[in-house]
C-alpha positions as CSV (number, residue, x, y, z in Angstrom):
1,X,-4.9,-19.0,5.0
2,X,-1.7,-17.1,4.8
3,X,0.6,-17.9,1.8
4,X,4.7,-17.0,1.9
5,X,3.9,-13.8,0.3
6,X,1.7,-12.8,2.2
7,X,4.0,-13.3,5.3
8,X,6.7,-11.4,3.8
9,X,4.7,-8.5,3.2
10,X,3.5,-8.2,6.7
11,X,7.1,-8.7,8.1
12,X,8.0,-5.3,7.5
13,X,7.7,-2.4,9.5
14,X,7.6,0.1,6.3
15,X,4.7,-1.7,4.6
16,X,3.0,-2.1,7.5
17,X,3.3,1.4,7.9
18,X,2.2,1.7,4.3
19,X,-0.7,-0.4,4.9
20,X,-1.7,2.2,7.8
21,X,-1.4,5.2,5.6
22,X,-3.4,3.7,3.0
23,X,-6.1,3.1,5.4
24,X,-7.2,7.1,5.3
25,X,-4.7,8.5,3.0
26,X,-6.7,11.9,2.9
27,X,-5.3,12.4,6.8
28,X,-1.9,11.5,5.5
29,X,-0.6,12.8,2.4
30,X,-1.6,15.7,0.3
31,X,-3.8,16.1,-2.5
32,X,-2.8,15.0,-6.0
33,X,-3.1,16.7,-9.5
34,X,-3.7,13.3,-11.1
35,X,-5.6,10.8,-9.7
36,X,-8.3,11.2,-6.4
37,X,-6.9,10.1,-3.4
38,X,-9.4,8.1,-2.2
39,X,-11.3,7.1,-5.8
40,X,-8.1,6.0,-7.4
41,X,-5.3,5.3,-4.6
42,X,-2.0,7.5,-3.5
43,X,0.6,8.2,-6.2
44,X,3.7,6.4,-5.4
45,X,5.8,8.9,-5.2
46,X,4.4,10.5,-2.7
47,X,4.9,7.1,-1.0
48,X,8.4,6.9,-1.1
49,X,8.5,10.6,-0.1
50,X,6.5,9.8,3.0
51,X,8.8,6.6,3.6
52,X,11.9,8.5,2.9
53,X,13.4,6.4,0.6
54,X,14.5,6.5,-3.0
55,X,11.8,5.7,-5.8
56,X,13.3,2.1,-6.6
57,X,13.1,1.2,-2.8
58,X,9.7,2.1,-2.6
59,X,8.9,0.4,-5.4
60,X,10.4,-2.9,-4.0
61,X,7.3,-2.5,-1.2
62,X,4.6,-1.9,-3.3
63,X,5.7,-4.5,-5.2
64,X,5.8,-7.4,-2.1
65,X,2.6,-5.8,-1.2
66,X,0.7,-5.7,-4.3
67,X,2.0,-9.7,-4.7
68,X,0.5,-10.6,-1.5
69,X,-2.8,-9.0,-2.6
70,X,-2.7,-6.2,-0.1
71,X,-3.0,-3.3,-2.2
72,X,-4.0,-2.7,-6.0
73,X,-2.1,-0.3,-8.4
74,X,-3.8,1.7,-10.7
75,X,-1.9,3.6,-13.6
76,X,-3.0,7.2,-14.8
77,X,-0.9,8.4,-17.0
78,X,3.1,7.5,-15.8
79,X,2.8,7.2,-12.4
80,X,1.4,4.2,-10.2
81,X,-1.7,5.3,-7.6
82,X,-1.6,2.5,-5.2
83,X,-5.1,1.0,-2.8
84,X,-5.5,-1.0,0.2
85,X,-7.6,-4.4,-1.1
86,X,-9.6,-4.8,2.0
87,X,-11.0,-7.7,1.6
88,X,-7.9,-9.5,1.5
89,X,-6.4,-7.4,4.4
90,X,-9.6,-8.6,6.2
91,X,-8.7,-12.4,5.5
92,X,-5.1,-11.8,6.4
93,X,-6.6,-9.7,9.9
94,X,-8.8,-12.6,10.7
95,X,-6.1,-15.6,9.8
96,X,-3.6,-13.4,11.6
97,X,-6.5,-12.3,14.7
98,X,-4.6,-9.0,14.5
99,X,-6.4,-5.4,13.5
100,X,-4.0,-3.5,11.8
């Protein structure tokens, strides 16, 4: 079942875009010092850099995202790597009958 979070997460066509990227972020942003793009998630930073917006506004997404249970930070050091959780993009895919 879909919760209010989870609805305004998906009604946006950045993290939906985010959500995409996350999917195989080795095709779609470069490699990191800290942090394994695939083992431990994409830096935020590079994030808002792909999104082009400012830091704070990219942190709003993450944010509604990572509420909903869509994706997972992790910290290393002082930045944020962020994950796709797909099990509960899986639930959301089958409540929704979407693939995205």
């Amino acid at each position: 079942m879909l919760d209010v979070e989870m609805l305004r997460a998906l009604g946006n066509d950045r993290r939906l875009q985010v959500l995409e990227w996350l999917r195989d972020p080795v095709a779609h942003f470069p490699p990191q010092r800290d942090g394994d793009l695939v083992r431990d998630g994409v830096c935020s930073q590079f994030i808002a850099e792909k999104l082009g917006v400012s830091a704070p506004t990219c942190g709003e997404h993450l944010k509604i995202l990572s509420r909903a249970g869509l994706i997972r930070g992790t910290k290393i050091k002082q930045w944020v790597f962020y994950q796709r959780d797909e099990d509960a993009i899986a639930a959301a895919q089958h409540a929704l009958g979407r693939d995205w």
